[in-house]
C-alpha positions as a LaTeX table, in Angstrom:
\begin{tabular}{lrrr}
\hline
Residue & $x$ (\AA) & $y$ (\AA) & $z$ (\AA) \\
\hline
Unk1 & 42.26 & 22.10 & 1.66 \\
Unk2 & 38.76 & 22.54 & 0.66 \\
Unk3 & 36.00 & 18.88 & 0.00 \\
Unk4 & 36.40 & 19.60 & $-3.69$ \\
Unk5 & 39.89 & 19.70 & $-3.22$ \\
Unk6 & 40.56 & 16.75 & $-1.11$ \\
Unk7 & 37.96 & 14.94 & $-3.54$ \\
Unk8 & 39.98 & 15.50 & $-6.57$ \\
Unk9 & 43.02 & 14.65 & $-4.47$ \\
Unk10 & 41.65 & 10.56 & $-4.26$ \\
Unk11 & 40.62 & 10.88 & $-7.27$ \\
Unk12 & 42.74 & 8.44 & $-9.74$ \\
Unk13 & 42.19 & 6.19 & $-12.72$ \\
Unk14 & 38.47 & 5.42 & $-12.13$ \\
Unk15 & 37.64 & 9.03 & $-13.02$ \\
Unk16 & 37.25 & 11.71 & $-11.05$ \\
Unk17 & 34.74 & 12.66 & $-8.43$ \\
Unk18 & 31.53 & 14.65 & $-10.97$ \\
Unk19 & 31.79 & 18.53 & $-10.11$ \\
Unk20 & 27.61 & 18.65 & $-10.25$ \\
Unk21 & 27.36 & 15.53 & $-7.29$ \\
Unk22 & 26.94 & 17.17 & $-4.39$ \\
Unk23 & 25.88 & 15.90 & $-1.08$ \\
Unk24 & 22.69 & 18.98 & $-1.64$ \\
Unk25 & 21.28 & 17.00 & $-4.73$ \\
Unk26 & 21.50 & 13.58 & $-3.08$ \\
Unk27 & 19.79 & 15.40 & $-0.07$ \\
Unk28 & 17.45 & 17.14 & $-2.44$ \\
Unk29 & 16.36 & 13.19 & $-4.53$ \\
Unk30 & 15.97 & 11.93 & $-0.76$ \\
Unk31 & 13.35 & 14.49 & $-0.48$ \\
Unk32 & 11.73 & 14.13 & $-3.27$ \\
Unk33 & 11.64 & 10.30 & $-3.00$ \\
Unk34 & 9.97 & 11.11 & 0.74 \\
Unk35 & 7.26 & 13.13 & $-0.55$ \\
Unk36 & 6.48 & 10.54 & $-3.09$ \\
Unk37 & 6.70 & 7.63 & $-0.75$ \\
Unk38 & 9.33 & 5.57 & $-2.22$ \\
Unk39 & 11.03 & 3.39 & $-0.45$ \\
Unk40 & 14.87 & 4.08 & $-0.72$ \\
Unk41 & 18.63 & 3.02 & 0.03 \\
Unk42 & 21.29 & 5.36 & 1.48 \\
Unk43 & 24.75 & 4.60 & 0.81 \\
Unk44 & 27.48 & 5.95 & 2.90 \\
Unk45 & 31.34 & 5.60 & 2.79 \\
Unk46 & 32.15 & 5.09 & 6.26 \\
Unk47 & 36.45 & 4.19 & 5.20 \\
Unk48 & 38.22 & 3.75 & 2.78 \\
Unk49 & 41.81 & 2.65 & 1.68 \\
Unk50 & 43.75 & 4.36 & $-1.23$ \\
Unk51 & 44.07 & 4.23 & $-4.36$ \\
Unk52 & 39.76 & 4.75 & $-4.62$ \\
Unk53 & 37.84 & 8.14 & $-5.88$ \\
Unk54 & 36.14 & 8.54 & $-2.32$ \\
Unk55 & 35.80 & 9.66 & 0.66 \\
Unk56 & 34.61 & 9.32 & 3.96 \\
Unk57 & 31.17 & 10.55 & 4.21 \\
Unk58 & 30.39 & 10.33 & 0.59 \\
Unk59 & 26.88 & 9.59 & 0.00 \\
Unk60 & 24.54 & 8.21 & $-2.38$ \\
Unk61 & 20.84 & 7.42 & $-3.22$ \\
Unk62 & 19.66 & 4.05 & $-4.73$ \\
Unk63 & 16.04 & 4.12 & $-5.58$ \\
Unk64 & 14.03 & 0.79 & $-5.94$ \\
Unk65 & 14.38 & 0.10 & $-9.71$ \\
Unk66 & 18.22 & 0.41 & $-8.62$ \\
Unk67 & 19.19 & 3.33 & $-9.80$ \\
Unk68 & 22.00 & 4.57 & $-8.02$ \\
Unk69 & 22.38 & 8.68 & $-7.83$ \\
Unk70 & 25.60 & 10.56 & $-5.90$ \\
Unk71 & 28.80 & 9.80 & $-5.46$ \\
Unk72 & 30.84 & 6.60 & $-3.88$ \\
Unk73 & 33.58 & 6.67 & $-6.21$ \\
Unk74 & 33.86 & 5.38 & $-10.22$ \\
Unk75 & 34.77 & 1.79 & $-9.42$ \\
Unk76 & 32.02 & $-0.14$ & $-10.97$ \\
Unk77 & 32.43 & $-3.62$ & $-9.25$ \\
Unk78 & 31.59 & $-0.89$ & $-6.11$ \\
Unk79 & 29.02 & 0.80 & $-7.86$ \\
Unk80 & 27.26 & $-3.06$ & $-8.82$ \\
Unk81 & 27.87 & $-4.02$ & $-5.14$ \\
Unk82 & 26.11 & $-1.36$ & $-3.56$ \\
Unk83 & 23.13 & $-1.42$ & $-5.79$ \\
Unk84 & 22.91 & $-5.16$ & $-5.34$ \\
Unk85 & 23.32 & $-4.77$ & $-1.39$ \\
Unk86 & 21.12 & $-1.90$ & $-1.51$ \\
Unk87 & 18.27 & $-4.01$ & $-3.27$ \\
Unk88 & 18.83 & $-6.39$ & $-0.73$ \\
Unk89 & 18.06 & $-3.72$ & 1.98 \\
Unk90 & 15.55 & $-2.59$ & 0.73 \\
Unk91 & 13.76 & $-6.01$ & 0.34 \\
Unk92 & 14.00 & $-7.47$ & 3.91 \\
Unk93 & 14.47 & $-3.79$ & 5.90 \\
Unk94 & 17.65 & $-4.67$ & 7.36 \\
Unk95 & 21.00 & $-2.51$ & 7.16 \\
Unk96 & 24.03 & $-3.78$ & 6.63 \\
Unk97 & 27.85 & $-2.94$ & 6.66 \\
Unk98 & 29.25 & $-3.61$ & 3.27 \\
Unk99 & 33.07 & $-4.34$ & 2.58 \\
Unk100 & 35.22 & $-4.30$ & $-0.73$ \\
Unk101 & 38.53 & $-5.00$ & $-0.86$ \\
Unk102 & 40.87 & $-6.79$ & $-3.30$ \\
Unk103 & 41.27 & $-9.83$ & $-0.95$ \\
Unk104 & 37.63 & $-10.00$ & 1.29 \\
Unk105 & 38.89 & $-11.85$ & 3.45 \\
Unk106 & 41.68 & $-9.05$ & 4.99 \\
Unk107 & 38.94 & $-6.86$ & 5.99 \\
Unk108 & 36.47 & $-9.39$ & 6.78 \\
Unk109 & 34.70 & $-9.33$ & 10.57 \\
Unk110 & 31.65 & $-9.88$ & 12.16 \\
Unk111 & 28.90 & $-7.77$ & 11.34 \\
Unk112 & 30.65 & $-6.88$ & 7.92 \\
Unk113 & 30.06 & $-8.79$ & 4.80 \\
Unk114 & 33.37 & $-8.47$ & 2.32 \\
Unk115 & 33.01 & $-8.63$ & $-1.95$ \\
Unk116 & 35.90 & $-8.70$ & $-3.80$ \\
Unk117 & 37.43 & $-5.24$ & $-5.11$ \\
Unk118 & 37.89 & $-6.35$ & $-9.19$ \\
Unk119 & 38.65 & $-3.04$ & $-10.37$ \\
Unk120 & 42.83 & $-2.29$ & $-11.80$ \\
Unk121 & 42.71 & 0.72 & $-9.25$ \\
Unk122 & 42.28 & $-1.32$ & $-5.99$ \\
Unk123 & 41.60 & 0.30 & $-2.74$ \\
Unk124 & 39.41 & $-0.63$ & 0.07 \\
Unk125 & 35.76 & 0.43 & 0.67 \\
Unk126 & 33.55 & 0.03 & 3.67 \\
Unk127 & 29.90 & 1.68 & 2.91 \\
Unk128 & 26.95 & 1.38 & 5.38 \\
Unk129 & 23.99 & 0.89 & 3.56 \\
Unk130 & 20.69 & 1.35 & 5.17 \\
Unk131 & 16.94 & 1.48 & 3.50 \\
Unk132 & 14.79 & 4.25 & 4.27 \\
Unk133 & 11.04 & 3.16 & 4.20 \\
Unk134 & 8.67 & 5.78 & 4.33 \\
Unk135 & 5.60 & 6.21 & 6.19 \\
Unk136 & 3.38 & 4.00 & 4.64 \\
Unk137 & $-0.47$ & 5.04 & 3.96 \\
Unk138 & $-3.43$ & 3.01 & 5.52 \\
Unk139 & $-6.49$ & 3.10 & 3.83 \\
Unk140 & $-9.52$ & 2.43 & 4.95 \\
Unk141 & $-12.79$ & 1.53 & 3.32 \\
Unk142 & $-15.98$ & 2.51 & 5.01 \\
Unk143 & $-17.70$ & 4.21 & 7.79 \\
Unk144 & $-18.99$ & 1.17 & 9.77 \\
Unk145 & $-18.10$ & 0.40 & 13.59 \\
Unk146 & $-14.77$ & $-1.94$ & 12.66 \\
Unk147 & $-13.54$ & 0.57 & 10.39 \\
Unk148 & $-13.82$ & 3.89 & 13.07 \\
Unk149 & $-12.53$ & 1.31 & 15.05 \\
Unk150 & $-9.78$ & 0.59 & 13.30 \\
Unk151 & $-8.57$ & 4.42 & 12.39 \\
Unk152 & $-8.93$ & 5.24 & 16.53 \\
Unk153 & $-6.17$ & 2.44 & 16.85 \\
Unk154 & $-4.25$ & 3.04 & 14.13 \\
Unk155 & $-3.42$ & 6.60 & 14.99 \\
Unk156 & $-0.92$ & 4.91 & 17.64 \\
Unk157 & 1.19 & 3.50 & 14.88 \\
Unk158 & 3.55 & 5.80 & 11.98 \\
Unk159 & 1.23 & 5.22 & 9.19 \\
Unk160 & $-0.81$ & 7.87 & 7.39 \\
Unk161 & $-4.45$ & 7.12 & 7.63 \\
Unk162 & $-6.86$ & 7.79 & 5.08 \\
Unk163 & $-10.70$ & 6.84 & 5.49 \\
Unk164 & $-12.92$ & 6.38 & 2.82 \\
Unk165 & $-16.15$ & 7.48 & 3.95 \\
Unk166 & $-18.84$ & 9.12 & 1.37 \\
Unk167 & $-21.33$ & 10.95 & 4.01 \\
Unk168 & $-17.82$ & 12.16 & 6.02 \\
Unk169 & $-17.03$ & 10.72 & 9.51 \\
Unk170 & $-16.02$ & 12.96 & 12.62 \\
Unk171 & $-15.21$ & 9.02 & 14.37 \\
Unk172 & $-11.93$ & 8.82 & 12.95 \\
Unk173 & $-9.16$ & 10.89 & 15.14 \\
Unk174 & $-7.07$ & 12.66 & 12.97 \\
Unk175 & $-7.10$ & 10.48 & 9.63 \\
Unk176 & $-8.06$ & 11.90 & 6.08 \\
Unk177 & $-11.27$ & 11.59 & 4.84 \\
Unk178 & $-12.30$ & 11.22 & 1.53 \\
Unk179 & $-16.11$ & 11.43 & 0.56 \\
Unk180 & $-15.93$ & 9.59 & $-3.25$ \\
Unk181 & $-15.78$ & 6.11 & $-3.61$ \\
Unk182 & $-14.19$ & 5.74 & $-7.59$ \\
Unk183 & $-11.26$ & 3.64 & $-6.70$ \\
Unk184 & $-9.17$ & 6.10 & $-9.05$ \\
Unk185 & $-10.07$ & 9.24 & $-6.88$ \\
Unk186 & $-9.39$ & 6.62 & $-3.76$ \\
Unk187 & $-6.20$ & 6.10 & $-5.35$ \\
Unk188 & $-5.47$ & 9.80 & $-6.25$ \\
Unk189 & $-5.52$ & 10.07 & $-2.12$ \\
Unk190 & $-3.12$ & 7.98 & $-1.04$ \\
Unk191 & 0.41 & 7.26 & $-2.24$ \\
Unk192 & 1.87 & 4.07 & $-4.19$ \\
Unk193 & 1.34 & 0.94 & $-2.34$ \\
Unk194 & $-0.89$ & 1.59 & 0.58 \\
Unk195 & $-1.59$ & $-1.05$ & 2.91 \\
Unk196 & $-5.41$ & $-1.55$ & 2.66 \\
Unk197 & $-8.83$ & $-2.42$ & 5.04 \\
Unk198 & $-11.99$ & $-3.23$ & 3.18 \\
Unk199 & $-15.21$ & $-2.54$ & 6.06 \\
Unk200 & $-17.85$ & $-0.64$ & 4.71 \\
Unk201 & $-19.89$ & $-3.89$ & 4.94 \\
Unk202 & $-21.24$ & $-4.33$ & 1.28 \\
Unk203 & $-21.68$ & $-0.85$ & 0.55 \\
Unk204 & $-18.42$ & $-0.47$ & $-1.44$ \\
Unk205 & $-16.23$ & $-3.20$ & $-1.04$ \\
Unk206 & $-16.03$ & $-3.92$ & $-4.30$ \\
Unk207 & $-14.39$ & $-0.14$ & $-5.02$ \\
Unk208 & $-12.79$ & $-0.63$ & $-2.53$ \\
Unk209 & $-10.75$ & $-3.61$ & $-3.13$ \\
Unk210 & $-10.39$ & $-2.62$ & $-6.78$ \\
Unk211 & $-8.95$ & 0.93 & $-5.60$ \\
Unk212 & $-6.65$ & $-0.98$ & $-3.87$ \\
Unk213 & $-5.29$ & $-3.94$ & $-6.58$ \\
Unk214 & $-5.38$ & $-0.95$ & $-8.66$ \\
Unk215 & $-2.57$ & 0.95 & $-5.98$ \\
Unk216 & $-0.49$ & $-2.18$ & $-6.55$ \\
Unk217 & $-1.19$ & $-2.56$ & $-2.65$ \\
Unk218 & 0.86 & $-4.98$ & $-0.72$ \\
Unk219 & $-1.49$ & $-5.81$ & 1.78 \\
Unk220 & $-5.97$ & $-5.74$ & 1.24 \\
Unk221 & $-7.70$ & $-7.13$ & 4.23 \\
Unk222 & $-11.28$ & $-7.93$ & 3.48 \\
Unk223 & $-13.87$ & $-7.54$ & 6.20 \\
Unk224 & $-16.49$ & $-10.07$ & 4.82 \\
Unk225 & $-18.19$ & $-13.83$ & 5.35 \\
Unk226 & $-16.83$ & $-16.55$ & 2.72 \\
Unk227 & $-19.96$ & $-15.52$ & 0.83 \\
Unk228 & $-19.91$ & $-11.96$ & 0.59 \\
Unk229 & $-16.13$ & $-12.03$ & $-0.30$ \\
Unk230 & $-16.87$ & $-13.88$ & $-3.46$ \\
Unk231 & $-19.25$ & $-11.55$ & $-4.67$ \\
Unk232 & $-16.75$ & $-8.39$ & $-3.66$ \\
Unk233 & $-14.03$ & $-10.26$ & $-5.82$ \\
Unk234 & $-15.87$ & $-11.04$ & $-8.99$ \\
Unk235 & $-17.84$ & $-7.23$ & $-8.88$ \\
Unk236 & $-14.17$ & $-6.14$ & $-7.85$ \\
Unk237 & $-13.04$ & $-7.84$ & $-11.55$ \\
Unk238 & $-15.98$ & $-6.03$ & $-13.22$ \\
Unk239 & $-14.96$ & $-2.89$ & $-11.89$ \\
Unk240 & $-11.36$ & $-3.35$ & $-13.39$ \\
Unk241 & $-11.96$ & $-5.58$ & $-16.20$ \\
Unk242 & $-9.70$ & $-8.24$ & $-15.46$ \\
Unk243 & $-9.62$ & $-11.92$ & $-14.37$ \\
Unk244 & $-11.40$ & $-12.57$ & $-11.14$ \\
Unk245 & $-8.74$ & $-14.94$ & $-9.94$ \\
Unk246 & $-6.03$ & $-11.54$ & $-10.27$ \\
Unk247 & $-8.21$ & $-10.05$ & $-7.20$ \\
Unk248 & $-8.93$ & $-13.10$ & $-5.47$ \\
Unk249 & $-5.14$ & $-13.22$ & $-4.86$ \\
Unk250 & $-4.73$ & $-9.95$ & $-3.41$ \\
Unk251 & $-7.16$ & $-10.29$ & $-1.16$ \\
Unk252 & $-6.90$ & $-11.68$ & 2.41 \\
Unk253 & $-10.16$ & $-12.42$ & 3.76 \\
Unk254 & $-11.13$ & $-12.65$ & 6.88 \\
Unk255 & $-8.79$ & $-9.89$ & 7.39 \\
Unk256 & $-7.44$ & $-10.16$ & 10.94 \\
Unk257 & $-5.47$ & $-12.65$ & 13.00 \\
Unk258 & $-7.66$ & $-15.61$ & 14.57 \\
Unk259 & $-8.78$ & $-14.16$ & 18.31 \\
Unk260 & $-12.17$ & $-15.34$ & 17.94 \\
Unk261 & $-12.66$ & $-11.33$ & 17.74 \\
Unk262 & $-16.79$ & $-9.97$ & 17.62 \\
Unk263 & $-16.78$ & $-6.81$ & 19.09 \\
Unk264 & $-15.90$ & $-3.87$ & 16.43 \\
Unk265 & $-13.33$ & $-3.05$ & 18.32 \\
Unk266 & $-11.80$ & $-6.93$ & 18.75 \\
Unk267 & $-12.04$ & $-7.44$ & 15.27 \\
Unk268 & $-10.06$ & $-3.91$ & 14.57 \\
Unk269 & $-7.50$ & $-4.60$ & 17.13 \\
Unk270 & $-6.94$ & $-7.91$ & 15.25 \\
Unk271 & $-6.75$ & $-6.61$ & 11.70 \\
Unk272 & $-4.64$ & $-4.19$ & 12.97 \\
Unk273 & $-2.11$ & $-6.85$ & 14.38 \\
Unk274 & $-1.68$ & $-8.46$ & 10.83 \\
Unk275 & $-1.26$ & $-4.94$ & 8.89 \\
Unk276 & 1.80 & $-4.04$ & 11.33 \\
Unk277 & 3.06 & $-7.71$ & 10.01 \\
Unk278 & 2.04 & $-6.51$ & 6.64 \\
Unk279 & 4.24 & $-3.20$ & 7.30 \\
Unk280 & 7.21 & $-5.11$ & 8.16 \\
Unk281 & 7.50 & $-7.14$ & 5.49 \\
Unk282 & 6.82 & $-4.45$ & 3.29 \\
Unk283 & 4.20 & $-6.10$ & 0.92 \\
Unk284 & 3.66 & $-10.04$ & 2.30 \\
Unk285 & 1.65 & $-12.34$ & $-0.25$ \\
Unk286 & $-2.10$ & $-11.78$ & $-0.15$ \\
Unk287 & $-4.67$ & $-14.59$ & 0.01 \\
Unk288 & $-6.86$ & $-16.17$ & 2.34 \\
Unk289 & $-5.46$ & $-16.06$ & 6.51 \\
Unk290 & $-6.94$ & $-17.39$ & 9.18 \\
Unk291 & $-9.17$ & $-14.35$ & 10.64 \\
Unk292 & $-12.11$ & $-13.09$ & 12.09 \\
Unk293 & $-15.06$ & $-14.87$ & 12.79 \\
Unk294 & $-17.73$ & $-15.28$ & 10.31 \\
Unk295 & $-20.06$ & $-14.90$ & 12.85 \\
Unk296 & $-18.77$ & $-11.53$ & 13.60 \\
Unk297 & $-18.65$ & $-10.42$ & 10.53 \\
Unk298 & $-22.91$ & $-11.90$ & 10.40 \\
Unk299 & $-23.38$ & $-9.26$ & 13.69 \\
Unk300 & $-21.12$ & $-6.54$ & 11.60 \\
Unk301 & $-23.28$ & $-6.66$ & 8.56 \\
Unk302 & $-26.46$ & $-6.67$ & 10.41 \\
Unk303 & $-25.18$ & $-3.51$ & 11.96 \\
Unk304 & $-24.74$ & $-2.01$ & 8.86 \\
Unk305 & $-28.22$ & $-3.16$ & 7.51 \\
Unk306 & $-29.65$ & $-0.88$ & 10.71 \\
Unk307 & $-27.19$ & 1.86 & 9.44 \\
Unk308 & $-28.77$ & 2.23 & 5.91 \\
Unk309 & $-32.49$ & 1.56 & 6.18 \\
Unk310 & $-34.40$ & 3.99 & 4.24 \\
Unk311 & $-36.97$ & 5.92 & 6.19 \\
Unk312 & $-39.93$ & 4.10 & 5.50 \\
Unk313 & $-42.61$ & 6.46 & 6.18 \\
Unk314 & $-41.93$ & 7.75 & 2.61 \\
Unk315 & $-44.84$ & 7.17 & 0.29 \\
Unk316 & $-43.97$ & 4.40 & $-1.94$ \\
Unk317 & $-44.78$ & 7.31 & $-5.23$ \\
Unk318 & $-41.13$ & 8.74 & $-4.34$ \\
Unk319 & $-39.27$ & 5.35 & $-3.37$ \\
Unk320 & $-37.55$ & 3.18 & $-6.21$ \\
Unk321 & $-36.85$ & $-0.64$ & $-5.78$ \\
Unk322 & $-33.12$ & $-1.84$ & $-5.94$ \\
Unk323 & $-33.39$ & $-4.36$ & $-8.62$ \\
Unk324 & $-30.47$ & $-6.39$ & $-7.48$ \\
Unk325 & $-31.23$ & $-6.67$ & $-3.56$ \\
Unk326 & $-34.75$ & $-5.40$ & $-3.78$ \\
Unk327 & $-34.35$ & $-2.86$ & $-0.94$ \\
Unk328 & $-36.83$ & 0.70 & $-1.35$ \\
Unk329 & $-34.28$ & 3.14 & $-1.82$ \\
Unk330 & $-34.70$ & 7.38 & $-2.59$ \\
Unk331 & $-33.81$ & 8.27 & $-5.96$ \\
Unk332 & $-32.70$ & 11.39 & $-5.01$ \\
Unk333 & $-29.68$ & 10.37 & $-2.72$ \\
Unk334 & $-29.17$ & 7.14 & $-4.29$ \\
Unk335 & $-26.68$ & 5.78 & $-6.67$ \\
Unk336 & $-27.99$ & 5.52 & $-10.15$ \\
Unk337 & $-27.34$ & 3.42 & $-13.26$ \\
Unk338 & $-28.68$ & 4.12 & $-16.73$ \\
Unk339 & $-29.43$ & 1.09 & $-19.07$ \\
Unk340 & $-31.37$ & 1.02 & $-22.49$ \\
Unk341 & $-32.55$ & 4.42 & $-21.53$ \\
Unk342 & $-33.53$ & 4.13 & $-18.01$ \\
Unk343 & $-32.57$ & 4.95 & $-15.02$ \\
Unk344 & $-32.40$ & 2.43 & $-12.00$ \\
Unk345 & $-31.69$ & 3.02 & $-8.19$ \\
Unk346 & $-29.52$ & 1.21 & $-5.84$ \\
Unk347 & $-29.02$ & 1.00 & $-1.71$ \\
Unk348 & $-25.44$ & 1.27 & $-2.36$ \\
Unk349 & $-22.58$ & 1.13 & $-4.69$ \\
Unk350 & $-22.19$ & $-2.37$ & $-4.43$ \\
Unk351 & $-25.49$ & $-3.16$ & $-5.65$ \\
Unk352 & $-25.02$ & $-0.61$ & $-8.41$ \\
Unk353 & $-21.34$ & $-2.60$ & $-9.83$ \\
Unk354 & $-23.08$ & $-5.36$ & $-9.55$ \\
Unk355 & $-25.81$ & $-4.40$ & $-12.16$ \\
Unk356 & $-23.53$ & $-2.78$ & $-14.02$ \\
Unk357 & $-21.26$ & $-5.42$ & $-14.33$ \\
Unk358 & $-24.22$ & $-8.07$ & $-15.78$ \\
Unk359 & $-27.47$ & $-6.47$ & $-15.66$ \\
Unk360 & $-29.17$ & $-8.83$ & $-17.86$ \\
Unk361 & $-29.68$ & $-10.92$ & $-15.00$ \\
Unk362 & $-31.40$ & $-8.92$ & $-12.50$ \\
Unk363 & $-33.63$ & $-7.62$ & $-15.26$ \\
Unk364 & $-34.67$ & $-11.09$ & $-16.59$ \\
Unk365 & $-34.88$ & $-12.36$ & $-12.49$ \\
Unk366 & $-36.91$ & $-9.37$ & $-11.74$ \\
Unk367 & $-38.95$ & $-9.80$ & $-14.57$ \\
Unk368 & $-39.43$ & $-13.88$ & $-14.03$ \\
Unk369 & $-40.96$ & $-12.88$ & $-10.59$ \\
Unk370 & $-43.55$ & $-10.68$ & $-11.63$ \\
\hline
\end{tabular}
């Protein structure tokens, strides 16, 4: 007797087993999901009892809306109780072994949870139900000491990892690299929901943390003093155009578990421990932790400071003034802003969102001073 065969053969009441539900297209959706990086449940009948439309080793797919694709026969109280149980799976990790029977408690047994079988047909269904997370991406914002640090480390763990570094970086093992800074080209790199380090030390933070709220990302550790992560959250909101409170909650700043960490690499090693935690839970609430020191983060941003000083042996004729942090930046490498018909230069990004965001203000300080 041949599967399709035998499948019609358990086939009763509850309709018969779909002719175009094969075990290739469920294979074929897995794949798919994969490559997108969805997070999935597989369902698999491992007994059943007649009278039921199944077999043993029929499979099927429920995605994360709970949408459930294949074939585990046309009961529906089954149908409802594997996409519930799958949901479940898919929220805290864990698989399970599912039972369904008209009277749960004949097949019930440790390590085997029994729902009642409502359906006129009856029968007895056992499915294992297990969520399949995919490798998750972790991005990470900057080029500065903590962030090379952190892609080194993080090549020992199954994540993807995907640096955002404008000038390139050879420092980072074998993670991505991508040289533009718009959070929706960061976003274009990575897939749905990556986990997410903000270090690039004021230079793009703010991009950085709205590429990630914009990802829907589960986890966005901020590598910045009290301070500086107020000013990343409210240019964060400009860049997005939405409440500075809706950013302030995704955020976790100082990123890292408390190890009184200073070094770069400290400090990496201990943001690293809370995005494995992040991982696991598979999108933990954001907000303030208790993290790295402050006054590592003071030695981190000095660091960077040394990093991006202009060369000043320029002659001040090609130099332009950053109106928002006064620093003498090049015009010709530096990020530009046009406003009422001219052109102003900035250190960094940062600075840049910043005017752009409100620039009323550093014009009227600027001009206040003269």
């Amino acid at each position: 007797m041949t599967r399709n065969e035998n499948d019609q053969t358990g086939a009763n009441d509850e309709g018969a087993r779909p002719v175009d539900v094969t075990d290739g297209d469920v294979a074929e959706l897995e794949a798919q999901l994969t490559a997108r990086g969805e997070t999935y449940a597989r369902v698999t009948i491992v007994r059943r009892e007649p009278p039921v439309s199944a077999n043993v080793g029929d499979r099927a797919v429920v995605t994360a809306d709970g949408e459930l694709h294949g074939w585990i026969g046309g009961a529906a109280c089954a149908q409802t109780t594997a996409i519930s149980e799958s949901a479940a799976a898919i929220e805290d990790g864990e698989p399970r072994l599912v039972g369904i029977a008209p009277d749960p408690e004949e097949i019930a047994r440790p390590g085997l949870e029994a729902f009642p079988m409502h359906c006129h047909s009856e029968g007895v269904l056992e499915l294992f139900i297990e969520p399949v997370n995919t490798t998750p991406d972790l991005l990470i914002v900057g080029d500065s000491p903590v962030a090379r640090s952190l892609a080194r480390l993080a090549a020992e763990l199954a994540v993807d990892v995907t640096v955002v570094a404008p000038d390139g970086s050879d420092d980072v093992g074998d993670a991505a690299v991508v040289t533009e800074t718009d959070p929706d080209a960061i976003v274009d790199a990575v897939d749905h929901a990556p986990l997410v380090v903000v270090a690039s030390m004021g230079k793009y933070d703010a991009r950085g943390v709205a590429a990630g709220v914009r990802a829907d990302a589960p986890y966005i550790g901020l590598v910045a003093s009290d301070t500086r992560s107020s000013e990343v959250v409210e240019r964060a909101a400009g860049v997005l155009d939405v409440d500075p409170e809706t950013v302030r909650e995704a955020v976790t700043n100082p990123a890292g578990v408390d190890i009184a960490a200073y070094t770069p690499a400290e400090i990496a090693a201990s943001i690293l421990a809370q995005v494995v935690d992040a991982r696991s839970t598979a999108g933990g609430s954001g907000g303030r932790s208790s993290g790295v020191s402050t006054t590592a983060d003071t030695a981190e941003t000095a660091a960077s400071d040394d990093e991006v000083t202009k060369d000043s042996s320029r002659s001040a004729d090609e130099l332009a003034t950053d109106p928002v942090c006064g620093m003498t930046v090049e015009p010709a490498s530096a990020p530009a802003v046009e406003h009422d018909g001219t052109t102003y230069y900035f250190c960094c990004e940062g600075c840049a969102d910043s005017f752009q965001n409100d620039p009323a203000s550093y014009l009227d300080a600027a001009e206040g001073s003269v």
